[in-house]
Structures are given as C-alpha cells and as structure tokens.
DRENPA-262905 format. One record per residue (C-alpha): x, y, z; residue number from 1; residue in three letters; chain. Coordinates in steps of 0.2 Angstrom, whole numbers. Example, Ala and Ser with C-alpha at 12.3 -4.5 7.8 and 13.67 -1.06 7.14 Angstrom:
BEGIN
> x/y/z/num/residuo/cadena
> 62/-22/39/1/ALA/A $
> 68/-5/36/2/SER/A $
//
This chain:
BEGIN
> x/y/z/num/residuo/cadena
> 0/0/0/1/UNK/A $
> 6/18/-5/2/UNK/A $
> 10/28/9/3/UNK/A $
> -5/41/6/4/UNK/A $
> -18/26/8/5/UNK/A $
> -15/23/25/6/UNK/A $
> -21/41/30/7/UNK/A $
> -40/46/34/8/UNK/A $
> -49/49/16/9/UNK/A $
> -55/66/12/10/UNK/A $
> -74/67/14/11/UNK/A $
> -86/80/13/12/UNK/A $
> -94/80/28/13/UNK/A $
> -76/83/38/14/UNK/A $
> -67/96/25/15/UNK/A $
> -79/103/14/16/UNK/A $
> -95/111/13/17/UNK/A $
> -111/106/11/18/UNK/A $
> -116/101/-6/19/UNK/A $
> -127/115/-14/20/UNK/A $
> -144/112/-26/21/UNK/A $
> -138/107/-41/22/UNK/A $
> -143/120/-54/23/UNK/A $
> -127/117/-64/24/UNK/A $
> -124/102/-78/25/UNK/A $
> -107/97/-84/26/UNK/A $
> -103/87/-96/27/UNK/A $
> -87/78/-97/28/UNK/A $
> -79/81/-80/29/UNK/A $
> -60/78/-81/30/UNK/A $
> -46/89/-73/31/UNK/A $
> -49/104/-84/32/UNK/A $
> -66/106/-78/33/UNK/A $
> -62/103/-57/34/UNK/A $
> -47/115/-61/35/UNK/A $
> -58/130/-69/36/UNK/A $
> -77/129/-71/37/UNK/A $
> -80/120/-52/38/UNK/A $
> -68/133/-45/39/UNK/A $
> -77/147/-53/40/UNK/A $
> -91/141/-46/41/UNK/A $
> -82/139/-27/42/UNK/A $
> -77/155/-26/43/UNK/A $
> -94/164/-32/44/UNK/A $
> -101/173/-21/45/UNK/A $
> -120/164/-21/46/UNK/A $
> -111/146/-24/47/UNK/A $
> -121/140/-11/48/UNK/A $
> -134/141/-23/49/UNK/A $
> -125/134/-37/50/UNK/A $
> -120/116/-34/51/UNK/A $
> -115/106/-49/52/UNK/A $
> -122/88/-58/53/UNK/A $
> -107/80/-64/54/UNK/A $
> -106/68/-80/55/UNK/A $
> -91/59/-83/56/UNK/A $
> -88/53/-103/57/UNK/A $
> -90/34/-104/58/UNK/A $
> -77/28/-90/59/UNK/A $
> -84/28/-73/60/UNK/A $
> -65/32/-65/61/UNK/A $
> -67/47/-58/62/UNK/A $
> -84/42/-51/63/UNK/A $
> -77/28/-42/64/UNK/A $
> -65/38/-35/65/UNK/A $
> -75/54/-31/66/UNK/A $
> -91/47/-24/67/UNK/A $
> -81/37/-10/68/UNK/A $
> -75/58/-5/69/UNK/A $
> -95/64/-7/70/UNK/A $
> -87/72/-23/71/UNK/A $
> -75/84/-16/72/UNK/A $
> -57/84/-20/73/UNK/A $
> -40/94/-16/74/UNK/A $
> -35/105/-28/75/UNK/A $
> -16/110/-29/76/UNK/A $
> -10/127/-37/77/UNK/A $
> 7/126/-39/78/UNK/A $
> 16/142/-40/79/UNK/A $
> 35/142/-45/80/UNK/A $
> 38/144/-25/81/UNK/A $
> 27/132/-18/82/UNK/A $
> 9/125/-17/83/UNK/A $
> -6/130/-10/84/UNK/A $
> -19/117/-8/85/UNK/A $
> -40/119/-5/86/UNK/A $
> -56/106/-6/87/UNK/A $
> -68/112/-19/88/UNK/A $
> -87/107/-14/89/UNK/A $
> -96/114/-29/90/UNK/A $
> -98/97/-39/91/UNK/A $
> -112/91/-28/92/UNK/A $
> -117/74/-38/93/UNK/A $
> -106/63/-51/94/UNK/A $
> -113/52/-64/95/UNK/A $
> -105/41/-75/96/UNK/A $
> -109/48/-93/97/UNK/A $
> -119/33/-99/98/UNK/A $
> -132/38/-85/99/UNK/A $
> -144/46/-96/100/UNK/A $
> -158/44/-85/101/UNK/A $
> -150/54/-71/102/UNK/A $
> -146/67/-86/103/UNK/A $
> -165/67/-91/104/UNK/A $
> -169/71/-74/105/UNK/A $
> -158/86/-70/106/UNK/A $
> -163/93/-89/107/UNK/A $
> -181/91/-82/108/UNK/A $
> -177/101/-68/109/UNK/A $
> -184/118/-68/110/UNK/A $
> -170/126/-55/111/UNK/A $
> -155/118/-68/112/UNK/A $
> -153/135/-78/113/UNK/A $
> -136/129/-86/114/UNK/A $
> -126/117/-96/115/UNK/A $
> -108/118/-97/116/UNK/A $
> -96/106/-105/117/UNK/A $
> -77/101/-108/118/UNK/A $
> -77/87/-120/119/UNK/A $
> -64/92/-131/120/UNK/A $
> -64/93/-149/121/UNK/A $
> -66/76/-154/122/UNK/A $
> -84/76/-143/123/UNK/A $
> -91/88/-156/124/UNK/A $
> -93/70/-167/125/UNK/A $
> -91/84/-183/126/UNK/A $
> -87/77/-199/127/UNK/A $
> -75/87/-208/128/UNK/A $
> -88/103/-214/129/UNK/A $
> -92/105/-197/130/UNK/A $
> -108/95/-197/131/UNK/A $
> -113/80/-186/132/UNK/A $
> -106/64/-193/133/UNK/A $
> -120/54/-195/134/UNK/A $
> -107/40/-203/135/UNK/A $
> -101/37/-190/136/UNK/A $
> -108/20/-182/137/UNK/A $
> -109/28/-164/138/UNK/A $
> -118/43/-169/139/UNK/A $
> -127/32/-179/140/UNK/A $
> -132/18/-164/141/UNK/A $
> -139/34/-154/142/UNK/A $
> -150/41/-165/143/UNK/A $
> -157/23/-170/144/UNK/A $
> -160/21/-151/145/UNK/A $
> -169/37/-147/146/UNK/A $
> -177/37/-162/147/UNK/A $
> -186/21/-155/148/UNK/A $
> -185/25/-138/149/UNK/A $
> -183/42/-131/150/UNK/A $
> -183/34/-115/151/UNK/A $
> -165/25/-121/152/UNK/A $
> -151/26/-109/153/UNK/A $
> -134/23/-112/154/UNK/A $
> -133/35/-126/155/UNK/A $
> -115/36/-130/156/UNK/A $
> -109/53/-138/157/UNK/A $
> -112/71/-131/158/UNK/A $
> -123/78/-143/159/UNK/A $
> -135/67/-145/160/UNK/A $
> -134/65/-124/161/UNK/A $
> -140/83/-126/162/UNK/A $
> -154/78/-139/163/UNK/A $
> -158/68/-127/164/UNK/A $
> -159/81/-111/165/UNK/A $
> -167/92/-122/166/UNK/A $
> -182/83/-126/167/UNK/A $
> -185/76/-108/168/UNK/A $
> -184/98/-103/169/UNK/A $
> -196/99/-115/170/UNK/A $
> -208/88/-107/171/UNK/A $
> -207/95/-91/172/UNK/A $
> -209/112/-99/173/UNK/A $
> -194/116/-86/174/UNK/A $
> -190/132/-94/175/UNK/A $
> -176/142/-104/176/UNK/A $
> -159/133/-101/177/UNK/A $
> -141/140/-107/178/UNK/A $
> -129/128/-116/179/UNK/A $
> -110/134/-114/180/UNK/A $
> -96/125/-120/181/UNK/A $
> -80/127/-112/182/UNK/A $
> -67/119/-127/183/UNK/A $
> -55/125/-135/184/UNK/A $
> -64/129/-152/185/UNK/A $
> -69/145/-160/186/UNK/A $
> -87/150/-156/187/UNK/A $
> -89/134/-147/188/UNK/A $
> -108/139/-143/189/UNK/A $
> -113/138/-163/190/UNK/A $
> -99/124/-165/191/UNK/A $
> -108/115/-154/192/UNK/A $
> -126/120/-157/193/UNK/A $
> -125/114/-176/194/UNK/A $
> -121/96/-171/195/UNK/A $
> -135/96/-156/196/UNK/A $
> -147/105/-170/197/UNK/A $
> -140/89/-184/198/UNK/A $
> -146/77/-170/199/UNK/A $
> -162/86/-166/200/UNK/A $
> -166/85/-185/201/UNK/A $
> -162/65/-184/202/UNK/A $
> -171/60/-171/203/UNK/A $
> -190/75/-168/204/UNK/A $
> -188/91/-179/205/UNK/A $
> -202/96/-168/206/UNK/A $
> -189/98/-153/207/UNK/A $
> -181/113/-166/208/UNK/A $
> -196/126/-163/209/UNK/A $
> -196/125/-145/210/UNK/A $
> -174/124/-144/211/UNK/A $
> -176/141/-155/212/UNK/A $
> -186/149/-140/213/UNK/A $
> -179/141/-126/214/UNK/A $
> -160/137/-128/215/UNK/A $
> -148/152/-126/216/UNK/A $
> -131/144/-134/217/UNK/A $
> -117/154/-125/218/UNK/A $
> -98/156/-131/219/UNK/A $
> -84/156/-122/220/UNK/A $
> -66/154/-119/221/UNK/A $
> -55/145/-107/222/UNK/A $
> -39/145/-101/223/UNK/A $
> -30/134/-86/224/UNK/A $
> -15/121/-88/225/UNK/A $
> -19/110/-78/226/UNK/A $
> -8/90/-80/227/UNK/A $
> -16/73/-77/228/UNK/A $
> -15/69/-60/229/UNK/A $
> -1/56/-54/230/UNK/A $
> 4/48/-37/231/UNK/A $
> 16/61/-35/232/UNK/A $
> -2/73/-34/233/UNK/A $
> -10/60/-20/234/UNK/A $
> 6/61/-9/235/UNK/A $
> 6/78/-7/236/UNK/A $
> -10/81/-4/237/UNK/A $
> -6/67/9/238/UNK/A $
> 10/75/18/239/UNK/A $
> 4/94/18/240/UNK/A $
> -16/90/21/241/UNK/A $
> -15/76/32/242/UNK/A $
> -30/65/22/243/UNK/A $
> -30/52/6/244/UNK/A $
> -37/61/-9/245/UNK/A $
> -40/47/-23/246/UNK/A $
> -39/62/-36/247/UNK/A $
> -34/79/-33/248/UNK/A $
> -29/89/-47/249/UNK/A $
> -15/101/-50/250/UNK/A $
> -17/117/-60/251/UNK/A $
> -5/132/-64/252/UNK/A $
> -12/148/-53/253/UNK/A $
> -16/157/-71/254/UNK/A $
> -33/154/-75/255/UNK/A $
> -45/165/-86/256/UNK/A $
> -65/164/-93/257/UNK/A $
> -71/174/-107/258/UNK/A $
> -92/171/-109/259/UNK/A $
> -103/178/-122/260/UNK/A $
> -119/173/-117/261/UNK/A $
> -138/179/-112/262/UNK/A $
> -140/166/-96/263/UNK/A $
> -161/167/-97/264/UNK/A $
> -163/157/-81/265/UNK/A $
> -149/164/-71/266/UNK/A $
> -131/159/-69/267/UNK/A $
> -116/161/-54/268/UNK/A $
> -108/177/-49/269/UNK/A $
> -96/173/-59/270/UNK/A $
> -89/191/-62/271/UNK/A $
> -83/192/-43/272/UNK/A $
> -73/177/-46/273/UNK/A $
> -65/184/-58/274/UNK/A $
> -73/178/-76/275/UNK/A $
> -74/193/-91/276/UNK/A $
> -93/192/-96/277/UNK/A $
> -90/202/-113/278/UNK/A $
> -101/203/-131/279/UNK/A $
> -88/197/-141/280/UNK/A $
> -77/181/-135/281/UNK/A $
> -70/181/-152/282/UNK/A $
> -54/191/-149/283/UNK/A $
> -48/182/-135/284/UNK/A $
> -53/167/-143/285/UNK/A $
> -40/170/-155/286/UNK/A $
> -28/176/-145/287/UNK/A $
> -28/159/-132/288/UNK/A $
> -31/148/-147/289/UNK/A $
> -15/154/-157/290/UNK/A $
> -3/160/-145/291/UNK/A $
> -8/148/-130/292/UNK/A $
> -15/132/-140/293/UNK/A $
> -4/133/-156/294/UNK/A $
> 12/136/-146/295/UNK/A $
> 8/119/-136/296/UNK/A $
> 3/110/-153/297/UNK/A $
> 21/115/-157/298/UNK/A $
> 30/109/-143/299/UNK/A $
> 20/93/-142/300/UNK/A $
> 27/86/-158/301/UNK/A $
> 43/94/-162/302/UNK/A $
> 46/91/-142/303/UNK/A $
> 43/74/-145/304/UNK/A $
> 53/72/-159/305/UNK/A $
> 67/79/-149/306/UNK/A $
> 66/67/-135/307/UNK/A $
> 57/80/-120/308/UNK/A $
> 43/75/-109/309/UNK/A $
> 37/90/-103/310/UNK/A $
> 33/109/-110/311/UNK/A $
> 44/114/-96/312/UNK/A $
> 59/105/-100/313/UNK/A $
> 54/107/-119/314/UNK/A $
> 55/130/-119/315/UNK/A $
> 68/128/-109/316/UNK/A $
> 79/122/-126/317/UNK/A $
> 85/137/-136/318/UNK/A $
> 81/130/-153/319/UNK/A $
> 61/126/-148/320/UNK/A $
> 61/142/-137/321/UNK/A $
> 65/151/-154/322/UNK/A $
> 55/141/-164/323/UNK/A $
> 39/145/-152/324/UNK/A $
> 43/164/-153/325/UNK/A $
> 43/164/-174/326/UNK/A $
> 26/156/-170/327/UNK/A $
> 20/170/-161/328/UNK/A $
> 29/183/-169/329/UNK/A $
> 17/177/-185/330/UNK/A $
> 3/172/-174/331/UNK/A $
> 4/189/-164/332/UNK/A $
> 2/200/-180/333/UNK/A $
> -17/194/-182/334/UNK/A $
> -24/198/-167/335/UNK/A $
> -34/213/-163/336/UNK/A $
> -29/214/-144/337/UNK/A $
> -14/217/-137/338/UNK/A $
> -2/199/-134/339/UNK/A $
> 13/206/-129/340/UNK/A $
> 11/204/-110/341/UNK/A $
> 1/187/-112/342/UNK/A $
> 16/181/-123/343/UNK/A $
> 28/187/-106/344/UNK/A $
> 14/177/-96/345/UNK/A $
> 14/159/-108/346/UNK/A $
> 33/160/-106/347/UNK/A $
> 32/161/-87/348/UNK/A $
> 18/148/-87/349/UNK/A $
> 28/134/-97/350/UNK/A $
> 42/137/-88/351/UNK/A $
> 35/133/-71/352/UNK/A $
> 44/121/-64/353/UNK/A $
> 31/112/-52/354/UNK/A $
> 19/110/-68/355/UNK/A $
> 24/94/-75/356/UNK/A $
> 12/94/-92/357/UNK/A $
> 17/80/-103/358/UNK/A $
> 18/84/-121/359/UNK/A $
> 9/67/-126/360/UNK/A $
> -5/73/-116/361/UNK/A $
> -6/90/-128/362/UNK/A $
> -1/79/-142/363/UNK/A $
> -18/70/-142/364/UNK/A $
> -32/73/-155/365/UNK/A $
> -21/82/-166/366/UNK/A $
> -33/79/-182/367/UNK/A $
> -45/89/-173/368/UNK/A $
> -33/103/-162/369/UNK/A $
> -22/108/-179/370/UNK/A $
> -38/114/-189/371/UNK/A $
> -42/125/-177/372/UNK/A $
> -25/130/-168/373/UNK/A $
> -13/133/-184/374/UNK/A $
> -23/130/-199/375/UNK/A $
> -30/150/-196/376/UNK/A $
> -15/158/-196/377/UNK/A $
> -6/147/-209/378/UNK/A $
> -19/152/-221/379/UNK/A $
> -19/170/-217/380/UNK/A $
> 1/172/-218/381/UNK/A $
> -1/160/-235/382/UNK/A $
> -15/175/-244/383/UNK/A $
> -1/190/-235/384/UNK/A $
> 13/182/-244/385/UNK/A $
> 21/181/-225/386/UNK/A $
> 33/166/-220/387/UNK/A $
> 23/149/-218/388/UNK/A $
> 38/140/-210/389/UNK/A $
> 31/143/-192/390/UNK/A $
> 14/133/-195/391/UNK/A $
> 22/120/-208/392/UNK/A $
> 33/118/-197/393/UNK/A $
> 19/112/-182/394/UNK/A $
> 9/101/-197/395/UNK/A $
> 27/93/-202/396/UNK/A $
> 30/89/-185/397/UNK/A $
> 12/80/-181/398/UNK/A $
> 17/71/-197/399/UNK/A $
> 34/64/-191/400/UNK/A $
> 27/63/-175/401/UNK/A $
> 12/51/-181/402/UNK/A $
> 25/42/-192/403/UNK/A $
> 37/39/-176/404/UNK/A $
> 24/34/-163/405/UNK/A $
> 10/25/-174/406/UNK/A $
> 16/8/-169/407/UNK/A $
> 14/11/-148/408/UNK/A $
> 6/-1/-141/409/UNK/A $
> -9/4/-129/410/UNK/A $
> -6/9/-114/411/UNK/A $
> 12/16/-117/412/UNK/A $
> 20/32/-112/413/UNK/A $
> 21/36/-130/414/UNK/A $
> 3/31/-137/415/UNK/A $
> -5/41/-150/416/UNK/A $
> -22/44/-145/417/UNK/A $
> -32/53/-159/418/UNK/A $
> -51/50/-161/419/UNK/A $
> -45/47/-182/420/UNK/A $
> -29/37/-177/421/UNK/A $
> -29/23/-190/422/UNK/A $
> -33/34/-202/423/UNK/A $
> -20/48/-199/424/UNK/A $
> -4/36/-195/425/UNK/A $
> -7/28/-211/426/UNK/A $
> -8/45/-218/427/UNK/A $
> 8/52/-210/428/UNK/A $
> 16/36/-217/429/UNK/A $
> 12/38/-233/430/UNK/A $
> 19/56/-233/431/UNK/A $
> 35/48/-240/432/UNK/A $
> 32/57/-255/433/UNK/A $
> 29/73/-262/434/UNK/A $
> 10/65/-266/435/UNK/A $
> 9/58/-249/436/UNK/A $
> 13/75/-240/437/UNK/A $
> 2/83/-251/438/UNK/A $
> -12/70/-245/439/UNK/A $
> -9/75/-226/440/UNK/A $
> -9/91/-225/441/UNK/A $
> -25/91/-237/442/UNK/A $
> -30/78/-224/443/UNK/A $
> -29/95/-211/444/UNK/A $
> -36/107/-222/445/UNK/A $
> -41/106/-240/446/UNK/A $
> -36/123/-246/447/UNK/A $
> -19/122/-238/448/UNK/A $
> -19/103/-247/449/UNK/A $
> -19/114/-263/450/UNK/A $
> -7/125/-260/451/UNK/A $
> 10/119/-267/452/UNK/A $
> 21/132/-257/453/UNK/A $
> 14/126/-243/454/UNK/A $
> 16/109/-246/455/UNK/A $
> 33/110/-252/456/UNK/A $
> 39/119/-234/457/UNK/A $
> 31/107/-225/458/UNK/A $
> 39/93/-234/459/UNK/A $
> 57/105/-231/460/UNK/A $
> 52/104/-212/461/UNK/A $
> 49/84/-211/462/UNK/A $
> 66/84/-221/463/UNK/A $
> 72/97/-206/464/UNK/A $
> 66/88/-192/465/UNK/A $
> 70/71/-196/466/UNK/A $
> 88/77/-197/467/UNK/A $
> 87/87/-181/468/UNK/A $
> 81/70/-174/469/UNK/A $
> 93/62/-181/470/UNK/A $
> 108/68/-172/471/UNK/A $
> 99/72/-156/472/UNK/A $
//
C-alpha cells in the first residue's frame, strides 16, 4: 500500500462544505473542468446556490473515486515557490456519462438554468464541414436508439446526450436553459449547437421550434493548464493536508474565462470570481487559441521528436524556445488585442517548474486541435505572402510525430491517442512522397492541401526535423 492510503480519506462531511442544489450540468468532468469551471463556481459569491451535476464521458474512473469523498477533492495550485492546496465542494453529484436517466432528470429540472461542458474537440462528433457525422456508427447507434425510444439510456456521444436532455426539458416544460461550451474551439456555442441541432433533426424536428425559444447557446473561452494527476499529486495532498485524496488535481495559478452569453434562467456570480462576461469572445478566442493552443501543438510534436517530456523541460531548449517565438511573432500579427504581455505570461507559465504537463497529453487529437490551432494563421500568412515556416513547421512535426509513434502499443507512455488514429498514422506514413505530403496536410485542411508552397515547406520541415532528430 502507498503511503498516502493509510491516512484518513477526504470526505465532505469533515473538510468541505455542504453540497449545494444542483442548478449546474457538466458534461465531461476531467481535470480541466475541477481546475476551472468547479472553481469558478467555489469561489462565487452565491455558490451555495449553485451546486453542480457532474457527468463523466464513458469511463466511470473518476466516479469511483470521487463518490467514496462525497465528490469533493484537493486542488493544488502550484506556484514556482510552492503549493497551496484547498477542497472544492461545488460538484455536488457525479454520474457516470452513460447515466442518461440521471441526465434526463436534471434537464427536467426547472431550478438547472445551465449546461456547461469540456469534452474536447473530438466530442463535437463533426465530420470534416463541421456538421454532425452521421457516418459514423456511434452517432449512428444513438440516434437509432432514441429514435425508437426516447426513454433510451446509455446513449454514448455528447450531442445526442444533449438531444436527449433536451427533449425530456421539454416535457417537463422546465423552462429556458443555457448551453455553454468550455473547449478549445472558435465559437464553441454555434460549434456545438450545429451538431445538437443535426441530431435534433435526426431524431424529432419538432424539438427545433421549442430549442429556437428556449435554448440560449453561450460562447466562451477557457484557459488553465492543468496536468493529469499522478501519485506524486495523491502524496502531497497526503503529507501537507494530512488525508487520502484518490484524485486531486494540480493546476497552474493562471486561470482566465471569457463568456458571451444571455443566461435566461440565471447563472453564478461569476464576475466576482474573476470571469470577463463580454459581447464578443472572439478576440480572446484567437488570442488563447494561437498563442496559448498553437504554441503547445508545437512543442507537443517537435518536443517529442526531440526526446522531451514535458513543456517545461521542452521551452527551456534554445532552438524550440526560438521556434515558439517565430510562431507567435506570426501568430501575434493577427490579433486585434494586445499579446505582448500574455506572450511574457505563456513564457512564465511553461516554464514553471512544479507543472509537469506531458507533451503526449497536448499531443492527443491532433486531427482535430491543428484545424483550429494553426490551420488559421497558416492560411492568413499563405493569402499576405508572410513566412509559412512557423505553421508547416507544427503540421510537419504531427506528421513525423504520427509516423514515429503510430506503432505504440496501448497503454504506453508514448501512445497516439487521436479520435481518427488509423486513419492519420497511415496518412503520416504515406507522406514519404511529395503526393503523400500533399495527402496529409490536405488531410488538415483542403485549401492548404492545394497549396503547393505550402506543401513544399512542409515537406522542407519533415526533411528538417528528421535530421534534427537524427543527431539528437
């Protein structure tokens, strides 16, 4: 047994607070979510009347561990100097994300005014125009199921968990209800309303008229680093707090919320804990998603390549360091607020030494992260007749990186996780060949598939990086 097992676990009842009503739905609890959305919520002033109903994905992980704790957990914020720790009490029920009966219910409930979630790009289900991807056999099984039954539990992918929610709300005329997405895409709250509104159409158009008057779809944009938690996360809890936590989470002390967004029904005092409520996220969208987003794309695979572990120990080599500031040097010259003192803050950020956030962690769901972190600013610098070798670079990197860690077995430090992974690695190693690279980029984005300057660079940076690599 590890020595934090044998102390007194961490229980609500002893070291947190009572749990609150729940008037809050998450989607896709994980480390992000307990690091920023549930401690937003903590430390609103009225968060004793905003407790939150938790879903897991599919796995019921952090239900096993959570419930045993009444859902309450450590979290560490870990400052260059030290770490502070605190229980946050605001997840006041945790499901496992198959319970779509418990999700009916709390849709049902008049008092539940919001929906947030943080499933990450590949839990959109979009097919390559943006548009649910009926296709694929998932989506496919879940419509079938509610179009059957709309009673069906187990429904597996989020949208279509939401068709679900929204239809029982509905039947319970419960009322106006706010749907906010917390990913990292742009306009998440339209992103994410076309695939709900694709599923609504599959399974009852007649659920569309009431959505248009009763769903406000709010924007917004988030921004925490915050590692997968490890044993060495459990042990100190243990040593500075005195009890077993089964999962704490450790976060960075930056943390920032943009929302754009009506809130019909009510929402948290957000504001006083320090979230921007503005009426137009767009422009720090852009400004986290290329300068924060891109420049961690970029470490993950060129970081990778060049045997690092961790963004820490990857900015701290002179070569990446320089190539992160071309890419925000590029990256920079689109935005329409200032970056100059974010950029000194992402520097500070990824240097922190206590942070230990794992480049394969970044590198997953690259298919889906690329289009939305690089492809942008590749396309803009491409039509301005500005250097394209920052973002080929990134694109050239995921390709070399697919082709050098495709064959990882499950379970290894090094697996590629992608929500398209046969598909890519057999992609990335095909791009052997002028035709193949031209295949994989296009694979990214059409248009820049097209392109012959652009494919030529990022053929010159494969070429680059595999001889970097090389003599590492």
């Amino acid at each position: 047994m590890a020595d934090f097992q044998s102390r007194p676990r961490l229980s609500r009842e002893k070291h947190g607070r009572p749990a609150a009503s729940e008037r809050i739905i998450h989607l896709g609890l994980g480390n992000f979510a307990r690091a920023h959305q549930a401690w937003f919520t903590e430390h609103a002033p009225d968060s004793d009347k905003w407790g939150i109903a938790a879903f897991t994905g599919r796995s019921m992980r952090m239900v096993n561990a959570l419930e045993p704790q009444g859902d309450v957990y450590t979290l560490i914020t870990s400052a260059p100097q030290g770490d502070t720790f605190e229980v946050i009490s605001s997840v006041s029920s945790l499901h496992s994300g198959l319970d779509t009966a418990a999700l009916r219910q709390r849709f049902a409930d008049p008092h539940v005014s919001i929906v947030t979630s943080t499933v990450t790009e590949a839990g959109y289900v979009r097919d390559r125009t943006g548009e649910l991807d009926t296709t694929r056999q998932d989506v496919k099984s879940d419509i079938a199921a509610l179009k059957k039954d709309l009673q069906s539990n187990g429904i597996t992918t989020i949208p279509m968990r939401v068709v679900a929610g929204l239809l029982a709300r509905r039947a319970a005329d419960a009322g106006p209800i706010t749907i906010l997405p917390c990913d990292n895409l742009m306009q998440n709250g339209a992103a994410f309303r076309t695939v709900v509104e694709d599923g609504i159409e599959a399974v009852d158009p007649s659920l569309m008229d009431w959505a248009s008057q009763n769903v406000d779809w709010a924007t917004s944009m988030v921004d925490r680093i915050t590692p997968a938690t490890t044993d060495a996360e459990r042990q100190a809890v243990a040593d500075s707090q005195g009890w077993y936590d089964a999962s704490p989470v450790r976060t960075e002390p930056f943390r920032e919320w943009v929302i754009q967004g009506s809130f019909p029904s009510g929402r948290p005092q957000w504001e006083q804990a320090g979230v921007t409520l503005t009426d137009d996220v767009v422009p720090f969208e852009q400004r986290k998603l290329w300068m924060l987003n891109g420049s961690h794309s970029t470490l993950a695979y060129c970081g990778s390549l060049l045997g690092f572990e961790t963004v820490a120990d990857a900015i701290a080599d002179p070569r990446l360091r320089k190539w992160i500031d071309e890419w925000w040097d590029l990256a920079g010259s689109y935005l329409s607020i200032p970056s100059d003192d974010y950029r000194r803050r992402l520097v500070e950020r990824f240097s922190n030494p206590r942070i230990h956030h794992h480049l394969f962690q970044i590198a997953s769901d690259g298919s889906q992260k690329l289009p939305v972190r690089i492809v942008p600013v590749a396309k803009k610098a491409l039509a301005e007749g500005k250097s394209i070798v920052p973002p080929a670079r990134t694109i050239g990197a995921w390709i070399l990186f697919l082709r050098t860690f495709g064959a990882e077995a499950s379970g290894s430090a090094h697996e590629v996780k992608d929500a398209d992974k046969a598909r890519i690695v057999e992609l990335a190693r095909g791009a052997t060949t002028h035709d193949g690279v031209r295949a994989a980029v296009g694979y990214v984005d059409a248009d820049l598939g097209r392109s012959e300057s652009f494919v030529n660079e990022v053929e010159n940076q494969i070429h680059t990086l595999q001889e970097i690599s090389r003599n590492q």
